[in-house]
C-alpha positions in Angstrom: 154.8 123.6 -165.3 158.4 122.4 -164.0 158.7 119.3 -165.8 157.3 120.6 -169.2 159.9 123.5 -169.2 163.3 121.1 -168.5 161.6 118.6 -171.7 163.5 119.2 -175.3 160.7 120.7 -177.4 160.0 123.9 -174.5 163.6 124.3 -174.5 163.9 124.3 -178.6 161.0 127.1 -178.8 162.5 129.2 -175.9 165.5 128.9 -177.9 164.0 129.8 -181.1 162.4 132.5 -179.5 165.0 134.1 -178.1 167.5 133.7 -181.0 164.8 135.8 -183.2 164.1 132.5 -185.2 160.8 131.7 -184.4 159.0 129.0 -187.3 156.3 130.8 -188.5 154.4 127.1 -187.6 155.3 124.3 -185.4 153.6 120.6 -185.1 153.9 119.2 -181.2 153.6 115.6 -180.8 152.7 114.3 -177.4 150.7 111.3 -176.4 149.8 113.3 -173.4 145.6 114.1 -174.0 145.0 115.2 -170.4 148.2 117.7 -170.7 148.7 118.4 -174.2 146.7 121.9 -174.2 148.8 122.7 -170.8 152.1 122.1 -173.1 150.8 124.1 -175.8 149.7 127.4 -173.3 153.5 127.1 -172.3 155.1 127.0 -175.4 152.8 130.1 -176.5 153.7 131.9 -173.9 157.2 131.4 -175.1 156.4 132.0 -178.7 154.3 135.2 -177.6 158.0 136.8 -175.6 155.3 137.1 -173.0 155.2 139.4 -169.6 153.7 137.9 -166.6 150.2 139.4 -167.3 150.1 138.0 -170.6 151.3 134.6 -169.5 148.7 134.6 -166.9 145.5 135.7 -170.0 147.2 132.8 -172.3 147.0 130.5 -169.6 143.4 131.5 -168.9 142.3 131.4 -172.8 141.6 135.1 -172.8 144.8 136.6 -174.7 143.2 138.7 -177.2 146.7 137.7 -179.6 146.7 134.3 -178.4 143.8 132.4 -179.9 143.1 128.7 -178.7 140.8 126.7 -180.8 138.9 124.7 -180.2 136.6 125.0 -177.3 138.0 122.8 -174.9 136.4 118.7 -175.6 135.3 120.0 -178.6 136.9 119.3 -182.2 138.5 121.8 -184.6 136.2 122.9 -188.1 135.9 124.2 -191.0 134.5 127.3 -189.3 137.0 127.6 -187.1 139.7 127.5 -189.6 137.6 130.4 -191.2 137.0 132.6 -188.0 141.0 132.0 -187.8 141.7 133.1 -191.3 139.8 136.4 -190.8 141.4 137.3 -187.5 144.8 136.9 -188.5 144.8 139.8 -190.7 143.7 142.3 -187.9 146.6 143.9 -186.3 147.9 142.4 -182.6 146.1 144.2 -179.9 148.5 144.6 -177.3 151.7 142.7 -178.8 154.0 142.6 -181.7 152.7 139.2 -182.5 149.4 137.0 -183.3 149.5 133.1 -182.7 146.7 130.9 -183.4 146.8 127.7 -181.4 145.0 124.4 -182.2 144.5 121.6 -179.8 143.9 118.1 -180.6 144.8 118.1 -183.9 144.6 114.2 -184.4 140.2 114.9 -184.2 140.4 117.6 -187.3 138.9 116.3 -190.4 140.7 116.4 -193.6 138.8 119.4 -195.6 139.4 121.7 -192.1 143.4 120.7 -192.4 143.2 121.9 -196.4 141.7 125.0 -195.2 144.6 125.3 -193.0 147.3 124.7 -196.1 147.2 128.1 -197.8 147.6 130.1 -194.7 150.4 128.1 -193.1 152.3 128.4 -196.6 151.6 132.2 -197.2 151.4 133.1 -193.6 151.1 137.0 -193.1 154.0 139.0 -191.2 154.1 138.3 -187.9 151.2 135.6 -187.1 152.6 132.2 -186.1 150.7 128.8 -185.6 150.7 126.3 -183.0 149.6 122.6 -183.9 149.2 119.8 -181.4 148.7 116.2 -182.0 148.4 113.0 -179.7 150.1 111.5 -182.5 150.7 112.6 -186.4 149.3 109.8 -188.0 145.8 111.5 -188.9 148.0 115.1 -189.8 148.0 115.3 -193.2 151.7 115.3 -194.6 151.4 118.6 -196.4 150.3 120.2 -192.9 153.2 118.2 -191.6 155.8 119.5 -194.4 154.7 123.0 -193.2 155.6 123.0 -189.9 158.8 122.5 -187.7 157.8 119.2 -185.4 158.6 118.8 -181.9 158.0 115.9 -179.9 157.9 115.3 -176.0 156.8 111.5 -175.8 157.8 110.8 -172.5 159.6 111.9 -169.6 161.7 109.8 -167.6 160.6 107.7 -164.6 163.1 110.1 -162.2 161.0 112.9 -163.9 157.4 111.6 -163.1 158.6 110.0 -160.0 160.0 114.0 -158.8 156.7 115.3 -160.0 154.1 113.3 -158.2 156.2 113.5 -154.9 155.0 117.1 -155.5 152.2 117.1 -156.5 150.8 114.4 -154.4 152.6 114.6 -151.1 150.3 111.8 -149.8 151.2 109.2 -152.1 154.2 107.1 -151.0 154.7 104.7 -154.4 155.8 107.6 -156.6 158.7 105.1 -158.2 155.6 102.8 -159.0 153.3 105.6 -160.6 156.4 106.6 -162.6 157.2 103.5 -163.5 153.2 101.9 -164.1 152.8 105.4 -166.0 155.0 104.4 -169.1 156.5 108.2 -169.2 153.2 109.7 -169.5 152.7 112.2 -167.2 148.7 112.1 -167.7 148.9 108.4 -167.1 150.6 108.9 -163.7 148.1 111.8 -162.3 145.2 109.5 -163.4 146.7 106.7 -161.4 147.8 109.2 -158.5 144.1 110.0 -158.3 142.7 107.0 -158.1 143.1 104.0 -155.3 146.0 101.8 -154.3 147.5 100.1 -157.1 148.5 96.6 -155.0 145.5 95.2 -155.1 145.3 95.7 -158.8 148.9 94.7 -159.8 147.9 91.2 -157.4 145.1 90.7 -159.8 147.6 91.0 -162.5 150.0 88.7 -161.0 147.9 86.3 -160.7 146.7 86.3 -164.7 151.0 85.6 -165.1 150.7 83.0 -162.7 147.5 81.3 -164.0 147.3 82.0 -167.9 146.0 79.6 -170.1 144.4 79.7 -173.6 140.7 79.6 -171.6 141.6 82.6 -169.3 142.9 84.8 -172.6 139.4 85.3 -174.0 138.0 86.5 -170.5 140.8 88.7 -169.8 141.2 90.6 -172.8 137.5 91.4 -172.4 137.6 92.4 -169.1 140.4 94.9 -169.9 139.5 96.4 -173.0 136.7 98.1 -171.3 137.5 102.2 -171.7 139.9 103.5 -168.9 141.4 99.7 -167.9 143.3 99.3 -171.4 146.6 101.6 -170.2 146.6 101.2 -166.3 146.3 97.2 -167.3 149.1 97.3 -169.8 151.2 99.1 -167.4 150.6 96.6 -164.5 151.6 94.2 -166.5 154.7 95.4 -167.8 155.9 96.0 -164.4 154.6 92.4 -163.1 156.8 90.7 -166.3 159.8 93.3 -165.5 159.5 91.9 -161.6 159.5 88.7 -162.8 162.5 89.1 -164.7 164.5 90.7 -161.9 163.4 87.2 -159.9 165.4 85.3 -162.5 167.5 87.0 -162.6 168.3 87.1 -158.7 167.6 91.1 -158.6 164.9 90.6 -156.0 166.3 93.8 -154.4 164.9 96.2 -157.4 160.7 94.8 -157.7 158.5 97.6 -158.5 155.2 95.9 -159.4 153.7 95.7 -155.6 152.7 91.8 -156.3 153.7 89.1 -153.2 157.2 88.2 -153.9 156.2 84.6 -153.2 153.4 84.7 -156.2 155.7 86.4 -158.8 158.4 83.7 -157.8 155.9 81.0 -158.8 154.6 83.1 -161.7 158.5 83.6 -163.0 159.5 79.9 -162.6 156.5 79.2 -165.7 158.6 81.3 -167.9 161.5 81.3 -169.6 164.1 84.0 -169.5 163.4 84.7 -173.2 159.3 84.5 -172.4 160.1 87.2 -169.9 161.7 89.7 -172.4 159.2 89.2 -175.1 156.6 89.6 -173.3 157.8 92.9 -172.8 158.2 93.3 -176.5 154.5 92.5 -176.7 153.2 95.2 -174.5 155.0 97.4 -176.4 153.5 96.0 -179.9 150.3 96.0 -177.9 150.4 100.0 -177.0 151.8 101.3 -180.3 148.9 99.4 -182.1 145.8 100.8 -179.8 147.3 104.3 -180.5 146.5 103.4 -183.8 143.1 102.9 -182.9 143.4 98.9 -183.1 140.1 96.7 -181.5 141.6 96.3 -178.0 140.0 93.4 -176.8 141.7 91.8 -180.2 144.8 93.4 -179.7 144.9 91.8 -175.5 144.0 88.6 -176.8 146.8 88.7 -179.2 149.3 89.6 -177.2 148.3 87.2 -173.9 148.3 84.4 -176.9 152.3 85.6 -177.8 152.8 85.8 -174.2 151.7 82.4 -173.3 153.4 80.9 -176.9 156.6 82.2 -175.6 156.6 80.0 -172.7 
């Protein structure tokens, strides 16, 4: 995958690898759940020095060196953890090298991260681990203290924008994919996937145009249900962002999709100040629901900041 190989952390393992300093452990953060097991194939194939046939079998899950737990939509256990700490003391089949991948680490319960400690500290010669996370707050700190973290939180909108042109040749709003997408790259295939965003980011507009303390309570309802929260947070960013290019006569640079007529009206109920805050709310808003906050409490809290900031 192009765009995962230009990003900091591939380049940092590559790096590592061929320098002959691998970490016998690393921890990879990415927010990325639909690609995060994609990153971590391509940085073991990296941490593996691996040929073309053995990039193809870690890519496929069938490297007998490369082991990937867990099952794919499952979560990592206790068992696991054991089945890992009696394979890594078998000699590599057809490498130099064992690795031991796990995916999702965010979903693994504390007593199957303990098991995990010892080995990680005592590790035997030549096996390395792979860890990755959607974020580190459920990784217990002594995992955390050791491994080597990388992170790869976003890309840029150029990035994503390159990337769906692509990837999805018949999609002509690749600038607002990238830019709806928040640097996510799962975010923007989900959204390449799906329907026309304009008639959604209208809907949006109009919630700027016509919020009030009696349309908060229906509209944080509405989109907290599962799958609107992020696409709706997005919109919304890019319908305030719009509305601040309006005041600030940058009419040239609107990204959102909305009627130009209807995010003029919506921008002339908010101040210049409004506009940037609300952008600082969004951003509250989306750090807090990583952290598994209620989402219809966390919309309604940030709609009621929005409209307070009038």
């Amino acid at each position: 995958m192009e765009i995962f190989q230009r990003s900091k952390a591939y380049r940092l393992v590559a790096q590592d690898a061929a320098r002959g300093e691998l970490s016998h452990a690393y921890l990879f953060v990415c927010p990325d759940g639909r690609n995060l097991r994609s990153f971590l194939k391509e940085l073991a194939i990296q941490i593996m020095r691996a040929d073309a046939r053995c990039a193809r079998l870690i890519r496929e899950e069938q490297c007998q060196d490369c082991r990937i737990f867990p099952a794919p939509g499952e979560k990592a256990t206790v068992a696991d953890v054991k089945e890992l700490l009696d394979a890594c003391y078998i000699k590599p089949a057809e490498s130099d090298r064992r690795l031991f991948v796990f995916d999702r680490v965010q979903d693994m319960l504390a007593p199957a991260q303990n098991k995990l400690l010892k080995i990680l500290e005592e590790p035997p010669e030549n096996v390395y681990f792979l860890l990755g996370t959607e974020n580190d707050f459920p990784v217990l700190s002594t995992v955390k203290s050791r491994t080597k973290r990388l992170e790869l939180l976003s890309f840029s909108e150029s990035e994503i924008a390159e990337y769906i042109g692509k990837e999805y040749p018949g999609r002509d709003d690749a600038l607002q994919l990238a830019a709806l997408s928040g640097g996510i790259l799962g975010k923007a295939q989900e959204l390449a996937e799906g329907g026309p965003v304009t008639e959604k980011n209208q809907e949006i507009v109009m919630l700027a145009l016509n919020l009030s303390p009696a349309a908060i309570p229906v509209a944080a309802r509405k989109y907290a249900e599962k799958g609107e929260t992020g696409r709706f947070l997005g919109m919304l960013r890019l319908v305030f962002r719009d509305m601040l290019m309006i005041r600030l006569q940058k009419e040239d640079n609107l990204l959102s999709g909305g009627d130009k007529k209807i995010l003029t009206r919506a921008a002339s109920r908010y101040t210049l100040s409004a506009l940037v805050n609300a952008q600082d709310r969004i951003s509250d808003t989306e750090r807090d629901l990583k952290f598994n906050a209620n989402a219809s409490a966390s919309l309604e809290r940030m709609l009621v900041g929005i409209l307070e900031g009038q």
